[in-house]
C-alpha positions as CSV (number, residue, x, y, z in Angstrom):
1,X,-0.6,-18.1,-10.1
2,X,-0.2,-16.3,-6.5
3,X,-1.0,-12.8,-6.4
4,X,1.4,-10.2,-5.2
5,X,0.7,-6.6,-3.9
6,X,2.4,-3.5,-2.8
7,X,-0.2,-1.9,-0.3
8,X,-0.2,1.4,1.3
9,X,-1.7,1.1,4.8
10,X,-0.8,2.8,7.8
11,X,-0.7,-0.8,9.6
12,X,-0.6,-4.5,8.7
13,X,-3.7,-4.9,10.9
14,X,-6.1,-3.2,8.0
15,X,-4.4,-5.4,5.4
16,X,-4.8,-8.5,7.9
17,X,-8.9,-7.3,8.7
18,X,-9.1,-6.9,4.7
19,X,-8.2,-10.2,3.6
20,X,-10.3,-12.1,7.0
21,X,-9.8,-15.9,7.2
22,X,-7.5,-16.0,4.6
23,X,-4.5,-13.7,6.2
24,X,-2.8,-16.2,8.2
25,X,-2.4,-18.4,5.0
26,X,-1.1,-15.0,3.5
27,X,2.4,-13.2,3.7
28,X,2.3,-9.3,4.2
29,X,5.6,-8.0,5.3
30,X,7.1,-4.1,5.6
31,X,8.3,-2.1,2.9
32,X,11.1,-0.4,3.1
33,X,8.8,3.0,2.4
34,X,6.2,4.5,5.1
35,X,3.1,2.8,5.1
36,X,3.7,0.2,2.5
37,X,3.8,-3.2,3.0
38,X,4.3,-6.7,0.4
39,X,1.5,-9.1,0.3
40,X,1.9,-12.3,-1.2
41,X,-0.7,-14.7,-1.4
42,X,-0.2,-17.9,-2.5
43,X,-1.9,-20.3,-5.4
44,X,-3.5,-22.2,-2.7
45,X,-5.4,-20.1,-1.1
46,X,-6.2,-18.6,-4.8
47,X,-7.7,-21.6,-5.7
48,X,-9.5,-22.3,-2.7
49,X,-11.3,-19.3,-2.2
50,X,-11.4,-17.6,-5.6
51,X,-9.0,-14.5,-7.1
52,X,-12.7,-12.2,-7.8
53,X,-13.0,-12.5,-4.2
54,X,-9.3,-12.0,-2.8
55,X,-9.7,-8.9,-5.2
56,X,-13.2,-7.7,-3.6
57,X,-11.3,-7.6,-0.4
58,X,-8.6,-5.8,-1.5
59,X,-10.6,-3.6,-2.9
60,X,-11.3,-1.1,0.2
61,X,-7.3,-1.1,0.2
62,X,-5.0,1.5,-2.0
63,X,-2.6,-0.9,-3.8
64,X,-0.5,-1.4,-6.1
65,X,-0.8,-4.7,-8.4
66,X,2.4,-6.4,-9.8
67,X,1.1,-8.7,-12.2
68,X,-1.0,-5.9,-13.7
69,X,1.5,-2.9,-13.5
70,X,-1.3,-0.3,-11.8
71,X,-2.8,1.2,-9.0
72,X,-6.5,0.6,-8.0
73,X,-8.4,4.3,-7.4
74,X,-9.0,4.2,-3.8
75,X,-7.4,7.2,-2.0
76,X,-4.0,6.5,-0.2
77,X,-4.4,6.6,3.6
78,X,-3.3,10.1,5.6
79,X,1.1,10.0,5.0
80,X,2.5,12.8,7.5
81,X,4.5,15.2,5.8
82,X,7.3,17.3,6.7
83,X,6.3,21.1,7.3
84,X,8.0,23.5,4.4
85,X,11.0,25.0,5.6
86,X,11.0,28.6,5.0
87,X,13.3,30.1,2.7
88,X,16.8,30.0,3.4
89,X,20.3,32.2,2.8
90,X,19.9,31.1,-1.2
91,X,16.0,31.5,-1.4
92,X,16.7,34.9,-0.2
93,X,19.4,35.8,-1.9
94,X,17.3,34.9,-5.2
95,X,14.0,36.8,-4.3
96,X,12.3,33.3,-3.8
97,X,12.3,32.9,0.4
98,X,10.4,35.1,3.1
């Protein structure tokens, strides 16, 4: 069976680097979230080189696996985030803003 990922990476490149000789046989496409990206890789290239080591190279990545429903442990890359706006009109009307 092919093996299918949801990865959180700042750039395909890391994913691409991660998987070495193997990426060009592989599909990794955007996500329509930041820093997340599809990766497909098919039976082929399961078979030929071995899932325990498709999985050791994926393991330095944060992703998401479909077949098994989980996340591995390794910490998501740096996401920016949007600075907290200050209270507004409401917040302040309700004791809660600055």
């Amino acid at each position: 069976m092919a093996l299918q990922f949801i990865i959180r990476s700042l750039h395909a490149d890391a994913i691409a680097r991660a998987l070495a000789d193997t990426a060009a046989e592989c599909e990794i496409f955007p996500l329509d979230a930041p820093h997340r990206f599809g990766l497909s890789i098919p039976l082929k290239v399961v078979q030929a080189v071995g899932e325990d080591t498709l999985r050791k190279r994926l393991a330095t990545l944060c992703h998401y696996d479909l077949w098994a429903g989980q996340w591995n442990d390794v910490a998501a890359p740096e996401e920016p985030v949007a600075p907290k706006a200050k209270g507004g009109l409401l917040s302040r009307l309700w004791g809660r803003g600055s």
